[in-house]
C-alpha positions as CSV (number, residue, x, y, z in Angstrom):
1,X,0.0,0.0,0.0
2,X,1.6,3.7,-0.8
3,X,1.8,6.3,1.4
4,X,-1.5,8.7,1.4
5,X,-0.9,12.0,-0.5
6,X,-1.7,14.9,2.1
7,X,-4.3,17.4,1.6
8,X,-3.6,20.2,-1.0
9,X,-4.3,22.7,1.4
10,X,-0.7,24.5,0.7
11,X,-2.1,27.5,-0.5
12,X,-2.7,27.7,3.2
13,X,-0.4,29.5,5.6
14,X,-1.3,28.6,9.7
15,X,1.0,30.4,12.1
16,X,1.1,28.2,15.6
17,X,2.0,30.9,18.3
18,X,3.0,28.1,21.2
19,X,6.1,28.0,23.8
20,X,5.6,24.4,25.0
21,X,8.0,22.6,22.3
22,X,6.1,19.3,22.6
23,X,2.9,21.1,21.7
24,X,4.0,23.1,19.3
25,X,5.8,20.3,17.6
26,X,3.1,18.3,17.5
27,X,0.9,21.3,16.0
28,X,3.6,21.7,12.8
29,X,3.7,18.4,11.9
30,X,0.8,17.5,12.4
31,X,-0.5,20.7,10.1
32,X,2.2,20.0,7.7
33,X,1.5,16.4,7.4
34,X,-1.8,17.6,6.0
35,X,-0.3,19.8,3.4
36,X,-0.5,23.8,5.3
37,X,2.1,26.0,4.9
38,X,3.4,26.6,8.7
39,X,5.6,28.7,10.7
40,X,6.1,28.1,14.6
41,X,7.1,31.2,17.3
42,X,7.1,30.4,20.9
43,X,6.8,34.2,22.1
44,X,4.4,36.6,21.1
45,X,6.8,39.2,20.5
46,X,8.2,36.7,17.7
47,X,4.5,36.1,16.6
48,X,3.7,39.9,16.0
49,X,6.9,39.7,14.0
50,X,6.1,37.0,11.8
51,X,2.7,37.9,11.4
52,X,4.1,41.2,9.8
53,X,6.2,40.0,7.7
54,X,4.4,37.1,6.0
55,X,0.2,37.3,5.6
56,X,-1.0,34.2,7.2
57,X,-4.7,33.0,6.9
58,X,-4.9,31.4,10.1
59,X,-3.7,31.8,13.8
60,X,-3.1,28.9,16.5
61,X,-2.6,31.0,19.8
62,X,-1.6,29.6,22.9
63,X,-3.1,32.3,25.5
64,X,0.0,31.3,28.4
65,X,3.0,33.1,26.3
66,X,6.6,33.6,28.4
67,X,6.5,37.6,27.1
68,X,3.1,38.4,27.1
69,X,-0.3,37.4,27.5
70,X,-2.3,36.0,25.1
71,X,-5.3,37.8,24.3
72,X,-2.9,40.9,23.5
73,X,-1.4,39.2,20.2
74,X,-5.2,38.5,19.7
75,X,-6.2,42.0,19.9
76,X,-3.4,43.2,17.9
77,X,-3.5,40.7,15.0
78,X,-7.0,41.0,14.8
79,X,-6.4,45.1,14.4
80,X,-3.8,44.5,11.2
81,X,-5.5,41.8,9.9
82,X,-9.7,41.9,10.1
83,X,-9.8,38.2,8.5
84,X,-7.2,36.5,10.0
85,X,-8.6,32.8,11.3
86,X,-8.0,33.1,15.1
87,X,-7.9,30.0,17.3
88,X,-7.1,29.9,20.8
89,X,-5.8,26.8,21.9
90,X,-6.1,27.1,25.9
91,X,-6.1,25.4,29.4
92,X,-8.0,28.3,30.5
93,X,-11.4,27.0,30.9
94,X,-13.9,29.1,33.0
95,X,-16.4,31.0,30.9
96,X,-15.3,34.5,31.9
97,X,-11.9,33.5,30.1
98,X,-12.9,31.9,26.8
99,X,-15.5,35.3,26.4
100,X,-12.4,37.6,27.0
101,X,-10.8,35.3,24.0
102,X,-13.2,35.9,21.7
103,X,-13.9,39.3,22.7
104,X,-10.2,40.0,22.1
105,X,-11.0,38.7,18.6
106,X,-10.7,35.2,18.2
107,X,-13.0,33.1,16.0
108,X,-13.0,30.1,17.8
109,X,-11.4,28.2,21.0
110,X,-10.1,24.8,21.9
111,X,-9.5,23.8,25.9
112,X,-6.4,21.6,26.3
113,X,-5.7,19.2,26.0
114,X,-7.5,18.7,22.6
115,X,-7.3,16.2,19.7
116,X,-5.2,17.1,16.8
117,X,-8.6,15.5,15.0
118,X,-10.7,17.9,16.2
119,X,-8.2,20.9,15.5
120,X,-8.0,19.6,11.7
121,X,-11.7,19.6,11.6
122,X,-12.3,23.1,13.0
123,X,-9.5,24.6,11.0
124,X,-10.4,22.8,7.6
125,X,-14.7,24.1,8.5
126,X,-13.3,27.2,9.1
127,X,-11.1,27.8,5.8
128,X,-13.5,26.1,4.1
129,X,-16.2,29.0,4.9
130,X,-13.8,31.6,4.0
131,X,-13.4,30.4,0.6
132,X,-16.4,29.6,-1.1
133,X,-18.1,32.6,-2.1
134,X,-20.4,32.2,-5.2
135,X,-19.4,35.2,-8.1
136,X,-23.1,34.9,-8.8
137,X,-24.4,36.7,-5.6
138,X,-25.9,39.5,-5.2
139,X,-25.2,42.1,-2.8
140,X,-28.1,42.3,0.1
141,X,-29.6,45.5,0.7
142,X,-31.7,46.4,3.8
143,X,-32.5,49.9,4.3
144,X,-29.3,51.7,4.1
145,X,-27.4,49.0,5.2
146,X,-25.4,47.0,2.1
147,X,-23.9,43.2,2.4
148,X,-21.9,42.3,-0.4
149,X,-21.1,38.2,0.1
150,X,-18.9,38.1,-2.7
151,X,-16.3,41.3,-1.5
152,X,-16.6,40.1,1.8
153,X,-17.8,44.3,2.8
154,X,-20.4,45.6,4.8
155,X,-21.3,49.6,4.1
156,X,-24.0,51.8,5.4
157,X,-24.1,54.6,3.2
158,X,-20.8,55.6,1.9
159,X,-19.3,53.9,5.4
160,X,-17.2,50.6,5.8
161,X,-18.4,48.9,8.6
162,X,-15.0,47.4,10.3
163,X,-16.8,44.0,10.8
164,X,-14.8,40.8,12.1
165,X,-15.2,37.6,10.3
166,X,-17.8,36.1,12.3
167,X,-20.1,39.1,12.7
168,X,-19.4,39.2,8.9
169,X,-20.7,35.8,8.5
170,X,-23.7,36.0,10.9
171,X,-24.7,38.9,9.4
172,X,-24.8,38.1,6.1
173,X,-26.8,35.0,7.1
174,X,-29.4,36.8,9.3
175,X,-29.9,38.9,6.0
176,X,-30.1,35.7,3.5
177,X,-33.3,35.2,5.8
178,X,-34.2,38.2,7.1
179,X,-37.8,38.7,8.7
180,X,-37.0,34.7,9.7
181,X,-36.3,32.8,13.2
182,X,-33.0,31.2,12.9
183,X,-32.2,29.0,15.6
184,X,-29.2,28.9,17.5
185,X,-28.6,25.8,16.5
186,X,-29.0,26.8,12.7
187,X,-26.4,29.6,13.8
188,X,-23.7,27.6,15.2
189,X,-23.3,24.8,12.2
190,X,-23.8,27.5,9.7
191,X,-21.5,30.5,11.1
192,X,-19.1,28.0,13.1
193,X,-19.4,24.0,12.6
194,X,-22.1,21.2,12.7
195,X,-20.0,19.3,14.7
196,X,-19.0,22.3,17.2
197,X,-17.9,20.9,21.1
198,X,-17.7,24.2,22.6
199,X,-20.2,26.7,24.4
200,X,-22.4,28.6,22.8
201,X,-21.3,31.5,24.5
202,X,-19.7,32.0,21.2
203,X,-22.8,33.0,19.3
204,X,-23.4,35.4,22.1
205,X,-20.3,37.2,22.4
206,X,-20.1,37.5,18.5
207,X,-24.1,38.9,18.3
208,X,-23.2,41.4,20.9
209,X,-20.4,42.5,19.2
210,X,-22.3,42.9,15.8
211,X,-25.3,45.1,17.9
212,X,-22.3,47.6,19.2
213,X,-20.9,47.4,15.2
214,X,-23.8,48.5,14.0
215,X,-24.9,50.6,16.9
216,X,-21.6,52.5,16.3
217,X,-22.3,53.3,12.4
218,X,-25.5,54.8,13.1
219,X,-23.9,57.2,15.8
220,X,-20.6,58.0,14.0
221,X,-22.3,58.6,10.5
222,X,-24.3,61.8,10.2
223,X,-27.7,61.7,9.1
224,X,-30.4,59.5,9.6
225,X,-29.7,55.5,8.7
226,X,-32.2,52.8,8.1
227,X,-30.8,49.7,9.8
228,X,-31.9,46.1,10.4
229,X,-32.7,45.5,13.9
230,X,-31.6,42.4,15.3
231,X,-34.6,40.7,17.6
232,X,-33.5,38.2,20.4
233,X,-36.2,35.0,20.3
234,X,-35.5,34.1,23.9
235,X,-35.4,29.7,23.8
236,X,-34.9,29.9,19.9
237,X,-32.7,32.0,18.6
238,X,-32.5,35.5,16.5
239,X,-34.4,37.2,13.9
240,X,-33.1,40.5,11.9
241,X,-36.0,42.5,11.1
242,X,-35.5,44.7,7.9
């Protein structure tokens, strides 16, 4: 029997920001066994510096860095770079800590220790999301707010809205069925992964963030703006009302 070919998934580049060596050996091979593109830097300092000088499309963070903590290099990264994948790979694991993580702007968490399996399957769901746009779609329009799929931009008016990737993504969703209940479950396999493990603490974190987003545009640009308003269906889930 011949050895499997891995993955094509070079046109991927992953940056694994880890100090432990055993884990962050692990975490290279493993990603490079499956075809990714990988650099490794144990500090964040190094991390920040790598990040600059070579545009990655994903981030595995350790939070427990020797120089600094974590959730900084989140918040920075996330500031350069508005659709950088963020994972945070932790043994952090009360709730007030894994909403700080995604606050800081992470996309997605893992508590350690967690299987390589798992981390594959997030990251591959993840990327996968990222890519596949279809050239065909339309940009949504409700009142003056504009959601172009395709370009990946959000504008009310004239005005970029500086979304993340997830609020992008639940966005754009709400709107594909606005005036509809979406479950939370609907929410999580669409926006994150079917096969999510984690709290759903996500979804809230994220929706919150995309209220203050939108709340913001409305108070920063002049004039009045027509916006969506997004309705909380307590036991169910959301509904964006046009």
């Amino acid at each position: 029997m011949g050895t499997p070919t891995a993955p094509d998934n070079s046109r991927f580049r992953v940056l694994v920001v880890e100090d432990d060596n055993v884990i962050g050996h692990h975490l290279q091979t493993g990603l490079q066994g499956n075809g990714y593109t990988t650099a490794w830097s144990r500090t964040g300092a190094a991390a920040l510096t790598e990040a600059t000088r070579t545009p990655y499309d994903a981030l595995l963070l350790d939070l427990g860095l020797p120089d600094m903590d974590g959730l900084d290099v989140a918040r920075t990264l996330r500031g350069r770079c508005r659709d950088l994948l963020i994972i945070i790979l932790t043994a952090r694991t009360d709730d007030i800590d894994i909403i700080a993580g995604l606050d800081a702007g992470a996309d997605d968490y893992l508590v350690k220790p967690f299987s390589l399996t798992v981390l594959l399957a997030r990251l591959r769901a993840h990327l996968r999301r990222q890519s596949i746009t279809s050239a065909a779609e339309q940009p949504i329009h409700l009142g003056d707010l504009v959601i172009d799929p395709v370009a990946r931009r959000c504008h009310l008016h004239e005005a970029e809205l500086p979304l993340r990737l997830k609020e992008f993504e639940l966005l754009t969703l709400l709107a594909r069925h606005a005036g509809e209940a979406v479950s939370r479950e609907t929410l999580m396999a669409e926006v994150w992964d079917e096969n999510w493990f984690g709290s759903t603490k996500t979804l809230d974190v994220t929706m919150a963030a995309l209220r203050r987003r939108l709340t913001e545009a409305t108070e920063t640009n002049p004039g009045p703006s027509r916006l969506p308003r997004i309705t909380t269906l307590r036991g169910h889930g959301y509904r964006l009302d046009p």
